[in-house]
C-alpha positions as CSV (number, residue, x, y, z in Angstrom):
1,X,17.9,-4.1,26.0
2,X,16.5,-3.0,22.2
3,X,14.3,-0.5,23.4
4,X,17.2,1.6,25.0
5,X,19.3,1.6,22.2
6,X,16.7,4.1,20.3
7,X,15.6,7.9,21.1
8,X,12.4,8.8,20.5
9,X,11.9,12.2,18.4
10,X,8.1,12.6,17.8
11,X,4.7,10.6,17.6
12,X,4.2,10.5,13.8
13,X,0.6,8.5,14.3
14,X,-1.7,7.5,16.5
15,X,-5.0,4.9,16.0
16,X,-6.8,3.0,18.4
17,X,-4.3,-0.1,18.0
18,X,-1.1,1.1,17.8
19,X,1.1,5.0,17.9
20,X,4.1,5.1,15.6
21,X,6.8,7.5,16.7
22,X,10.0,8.7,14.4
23,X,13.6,7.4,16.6
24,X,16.9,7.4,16.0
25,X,19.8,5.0,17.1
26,X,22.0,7.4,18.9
27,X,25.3,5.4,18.1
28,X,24.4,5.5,14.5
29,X,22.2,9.0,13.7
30,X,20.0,6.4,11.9
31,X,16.5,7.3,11.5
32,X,13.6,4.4,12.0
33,X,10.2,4.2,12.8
34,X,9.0,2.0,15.5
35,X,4.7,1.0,15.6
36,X,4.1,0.0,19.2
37,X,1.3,-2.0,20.7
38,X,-0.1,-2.6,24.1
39,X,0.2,-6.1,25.0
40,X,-3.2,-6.4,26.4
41,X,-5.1,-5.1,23.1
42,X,-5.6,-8.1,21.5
43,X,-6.5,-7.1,18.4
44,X,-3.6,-4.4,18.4
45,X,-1.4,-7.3,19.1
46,X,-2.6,-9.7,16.1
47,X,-1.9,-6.9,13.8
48,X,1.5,-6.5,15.0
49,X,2.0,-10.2,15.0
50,X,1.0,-10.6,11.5
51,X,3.1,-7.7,10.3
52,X,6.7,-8.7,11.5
53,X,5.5,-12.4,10.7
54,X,5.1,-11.0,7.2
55,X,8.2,-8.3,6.9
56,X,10.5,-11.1,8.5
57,X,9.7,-13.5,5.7
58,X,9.9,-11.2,2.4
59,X,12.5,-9.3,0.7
60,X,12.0,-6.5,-1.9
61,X,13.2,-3.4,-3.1
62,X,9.6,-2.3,-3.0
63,X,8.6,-2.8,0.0
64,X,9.6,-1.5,3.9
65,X,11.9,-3.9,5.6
66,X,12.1,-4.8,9.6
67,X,14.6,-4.4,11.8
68,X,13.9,-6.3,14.4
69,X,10.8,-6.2,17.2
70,X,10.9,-6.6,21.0
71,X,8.7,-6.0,23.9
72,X,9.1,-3.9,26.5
73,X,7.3,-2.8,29.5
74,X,3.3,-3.1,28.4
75,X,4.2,-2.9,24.7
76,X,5.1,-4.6,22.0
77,X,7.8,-2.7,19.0
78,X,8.4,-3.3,15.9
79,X,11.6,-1.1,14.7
80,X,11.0,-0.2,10.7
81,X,12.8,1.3,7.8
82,X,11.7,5.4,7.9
83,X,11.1,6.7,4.8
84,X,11.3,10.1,4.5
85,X,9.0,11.1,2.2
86,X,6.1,10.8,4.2
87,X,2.8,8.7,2.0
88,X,1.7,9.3,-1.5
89,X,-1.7,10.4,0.5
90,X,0.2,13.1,1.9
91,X,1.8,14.0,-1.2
92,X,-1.7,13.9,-2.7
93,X,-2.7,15.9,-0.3
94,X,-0.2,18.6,-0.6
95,X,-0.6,18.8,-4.8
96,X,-4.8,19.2,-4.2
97,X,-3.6,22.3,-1.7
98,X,-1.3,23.9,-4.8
99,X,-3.9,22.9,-7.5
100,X,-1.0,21.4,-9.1
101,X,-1.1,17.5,-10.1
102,X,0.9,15.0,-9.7
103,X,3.3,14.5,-12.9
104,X,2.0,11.9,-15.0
105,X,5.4,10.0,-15.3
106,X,5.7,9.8,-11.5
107,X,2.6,8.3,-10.9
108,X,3.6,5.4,-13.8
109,X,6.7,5.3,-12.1
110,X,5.2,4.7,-8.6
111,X,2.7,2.7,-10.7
112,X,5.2,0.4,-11.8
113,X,7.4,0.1,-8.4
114,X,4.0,-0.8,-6.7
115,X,3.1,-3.6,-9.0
116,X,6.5,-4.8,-8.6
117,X,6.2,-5.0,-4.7
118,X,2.9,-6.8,-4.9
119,X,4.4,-9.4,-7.1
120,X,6.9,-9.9,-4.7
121,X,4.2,-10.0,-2.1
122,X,2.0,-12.6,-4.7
123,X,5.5,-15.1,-4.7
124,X,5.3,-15.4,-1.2
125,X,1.5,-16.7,-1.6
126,X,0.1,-13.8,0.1
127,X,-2.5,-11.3,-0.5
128,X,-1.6,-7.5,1.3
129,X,-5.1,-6.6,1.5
130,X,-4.5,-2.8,2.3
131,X,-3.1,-1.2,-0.6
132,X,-4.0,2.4,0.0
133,X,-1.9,6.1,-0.6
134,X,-1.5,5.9,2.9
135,X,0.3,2.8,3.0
136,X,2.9,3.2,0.3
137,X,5.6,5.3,1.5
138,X,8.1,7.6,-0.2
139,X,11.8,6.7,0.6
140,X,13.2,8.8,-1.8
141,X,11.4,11.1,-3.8
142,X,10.7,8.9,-6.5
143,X,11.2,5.4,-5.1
144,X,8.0,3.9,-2.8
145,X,7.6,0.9,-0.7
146,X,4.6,-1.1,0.4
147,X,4.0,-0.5,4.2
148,X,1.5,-1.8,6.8
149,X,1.2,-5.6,6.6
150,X,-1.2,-5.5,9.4
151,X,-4.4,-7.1,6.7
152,X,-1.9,-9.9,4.9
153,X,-3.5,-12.9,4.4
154,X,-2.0,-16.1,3.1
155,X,-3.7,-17.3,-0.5
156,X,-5.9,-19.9,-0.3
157,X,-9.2,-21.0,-2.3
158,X,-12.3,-19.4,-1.2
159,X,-10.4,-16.9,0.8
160,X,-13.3,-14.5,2.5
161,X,-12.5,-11.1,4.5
162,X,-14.5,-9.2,6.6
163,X,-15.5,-5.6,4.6
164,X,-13.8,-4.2,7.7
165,X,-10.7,-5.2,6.7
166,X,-8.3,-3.0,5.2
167,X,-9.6,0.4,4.1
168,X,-13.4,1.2,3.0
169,X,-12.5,3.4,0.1
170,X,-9.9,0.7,-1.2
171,X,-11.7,-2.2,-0.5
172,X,-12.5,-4.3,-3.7
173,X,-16.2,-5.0,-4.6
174,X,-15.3,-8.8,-4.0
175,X,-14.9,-7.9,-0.2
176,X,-18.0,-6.2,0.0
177,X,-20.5,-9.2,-1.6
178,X,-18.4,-11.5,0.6
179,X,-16.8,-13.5,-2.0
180,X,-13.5,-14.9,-2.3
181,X,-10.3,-12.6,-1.8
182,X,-7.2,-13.2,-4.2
183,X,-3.7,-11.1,-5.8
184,X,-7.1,-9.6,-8.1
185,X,-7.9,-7.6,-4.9
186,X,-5.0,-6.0,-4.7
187,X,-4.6,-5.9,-8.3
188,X,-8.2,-3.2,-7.2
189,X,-6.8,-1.1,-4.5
190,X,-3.7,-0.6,-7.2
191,X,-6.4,0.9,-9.7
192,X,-8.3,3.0,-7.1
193,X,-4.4,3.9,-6.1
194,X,-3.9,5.0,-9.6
195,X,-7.2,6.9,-9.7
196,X,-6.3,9.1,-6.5
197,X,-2.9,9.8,-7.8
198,X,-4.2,10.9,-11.4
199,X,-7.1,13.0,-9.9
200,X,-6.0,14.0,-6.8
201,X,-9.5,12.5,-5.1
202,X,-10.5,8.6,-4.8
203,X,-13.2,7.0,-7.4
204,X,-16.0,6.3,-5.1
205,X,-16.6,8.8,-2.2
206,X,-19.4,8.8,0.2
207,X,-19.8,9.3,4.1
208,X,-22.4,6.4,5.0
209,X,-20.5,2.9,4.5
210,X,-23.5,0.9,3.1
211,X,-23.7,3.4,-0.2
212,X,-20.0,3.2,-0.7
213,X,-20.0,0.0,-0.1
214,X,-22.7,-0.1,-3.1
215,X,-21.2,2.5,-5.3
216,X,-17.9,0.6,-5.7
217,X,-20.3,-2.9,-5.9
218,X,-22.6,-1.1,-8.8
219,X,-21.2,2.3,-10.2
220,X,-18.5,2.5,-12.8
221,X,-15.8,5.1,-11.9
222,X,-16.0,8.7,-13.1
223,X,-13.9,9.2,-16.1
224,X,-11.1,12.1,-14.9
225,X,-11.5,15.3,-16.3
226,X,-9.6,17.2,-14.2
227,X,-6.2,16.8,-16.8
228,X,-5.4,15.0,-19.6
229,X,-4.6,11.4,-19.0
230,X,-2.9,9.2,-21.8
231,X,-5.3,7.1,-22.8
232,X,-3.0,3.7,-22.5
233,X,-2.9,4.2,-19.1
234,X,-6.4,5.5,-18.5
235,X,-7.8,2.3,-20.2
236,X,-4.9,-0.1,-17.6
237,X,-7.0,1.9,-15.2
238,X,-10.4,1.4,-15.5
239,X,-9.4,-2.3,-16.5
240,X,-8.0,-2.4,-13.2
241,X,-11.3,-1.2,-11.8
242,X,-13.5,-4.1,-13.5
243,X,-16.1,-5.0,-10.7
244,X,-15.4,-9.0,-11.7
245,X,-11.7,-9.9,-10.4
246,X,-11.7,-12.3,-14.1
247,X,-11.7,-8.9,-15.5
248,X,-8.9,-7.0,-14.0
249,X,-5.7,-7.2,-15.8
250,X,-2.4,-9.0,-13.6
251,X,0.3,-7.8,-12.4
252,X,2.2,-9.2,-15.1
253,X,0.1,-7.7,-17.5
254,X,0.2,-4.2,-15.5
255,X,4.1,-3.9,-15.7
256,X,4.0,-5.1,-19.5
257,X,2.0,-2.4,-20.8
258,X,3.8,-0.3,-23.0
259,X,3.3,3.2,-21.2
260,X,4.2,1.1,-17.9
261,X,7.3,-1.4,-19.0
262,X,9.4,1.8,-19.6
263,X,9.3,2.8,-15.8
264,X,9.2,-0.6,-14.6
265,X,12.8,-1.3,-16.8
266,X,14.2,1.9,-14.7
267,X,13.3,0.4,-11.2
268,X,14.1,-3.1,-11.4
269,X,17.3,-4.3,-9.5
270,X,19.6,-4.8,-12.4
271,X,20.2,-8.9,-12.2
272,X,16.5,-9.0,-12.8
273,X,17.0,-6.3,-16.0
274,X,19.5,-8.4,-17.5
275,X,17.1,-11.6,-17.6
276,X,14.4,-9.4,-19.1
């Protein structure tokens, strides 16, 4: 039976839908995570569904892979890679506790790697829909992967989301005037990404969800002040944080510019280097 073939260590996270706990395979001293679900929480269960239908299908070097899911008892598992550097968010929030920010060439680095992951994503006709800190993880302390496939939605014309999908803060201004959702959106949540790792706080802030909602609908974001940004990648940036999805630049265009291509070069698996 799967689930005896892991020890739990510790509960790492708990929501209303799901707890995700830190095991290890005895036999092996490997380390995984595994998101569990009860059975009888229908929504928990449809977000579990669609994320091992999703992490079955793709393969990438940016992105978490699955090792297998089962049920057990009144749950459902899935078992995934553990990445043991913890979130970008949590390294955001350990930097904004020194007063120290995050090195400009490891946020182009993650940049890069993160672009790279959603156009692996894109390929496979889907849009993630939950691009956060929070949901790219650190497996090494400068290589990330794309977690949480729990909002993935397969591309399609006219695709519209409710604005309580994914995360309110990340959420593009196309999901808040109801309009239709594409690889743009994410292409959004990448820039407001960016924004948080540069200036160790997110672009549009505010406690009641109708006036965020209408600050990242109306208001342009705050220019950073906090450091010195290079201005090629301050100006990818902002372009990624056009209100009108025609506006934002792709992900091709992302990994191509100049400030970005170098770190981009570094990460890729080398058969795809040598076809560059």
């Amino acid at each position: 039976m799967p689930y005896n073939d892991y020890k739990k260590k510790k509960e790492i996270y708990k929501s209303n839908n799901s707890k995700i706990s830190l095991i290890e395979k005895p036999d092996t001293k490997t380390l995984y995570v595994w998101k569990k679900a009860l059975k009888t929480n229908n929504t928990a269960q449809q977000i579990l569904f669609r994320e091992a239908w999703a992490l079955f299908r793709i393969r990438s070097n940016f992105v978490i892979t699955m090792k297998e899911k089962f049920d057990h008892g009144e749950f459902m598992y899935l078992v995934l890679e553990y990445c043991p550097g913890g979130s970008i968010k949590e390294m955001i929030k350990e930097k904004r506790k020194l007063n120290k920010p995050i090195r400009e060439d490891l946020v182009l680095k993650f940049l890069a790697q993160i672009a790279m992951g959603l156009k692996d994503i894109h390929a496979m006709r889907w849009v993630h829909l939950n691009i956060t800190t929070k949901n790219v993880l650190i497996s090494t302390s400068e290589t990330v992967k794309i977690g949480d496939f729990g909002s993935v939605e397969p591309m399609k014309e006219g695709l519209i989301v409710s604005g309580t999908t994914g995360t309110a803060k990340f959420n593009s201004p196309e999901i808040y005037d109801a309009q239709p959702c594409s690889p743009a959106s994410d292409v959004w949540s990448l820039g407001v990404c960016v924004y948080e790792m540069l200036a160790l706080h997110k672009p549009f802030k505010h406690s009641h969800p109708f006036q965020l909602s209408k600050m990242i609908r109306k208001d342009p974001p705050p220019p950073i002040t906090s450091r010195p940004v290079n201005p090629e990648l301050n100006d990818l940036m902002m372009r990624m944080l056009a209100k009108e999805p025609r506006d934002r630049p792709s992900l091709e265009d992302i990994l191509q510019t100049p400030c970005v291509k170098e770190f981009a070069l570094q990460c890729m698996p080398s058969s795809d280097q040598q076809s560059q």
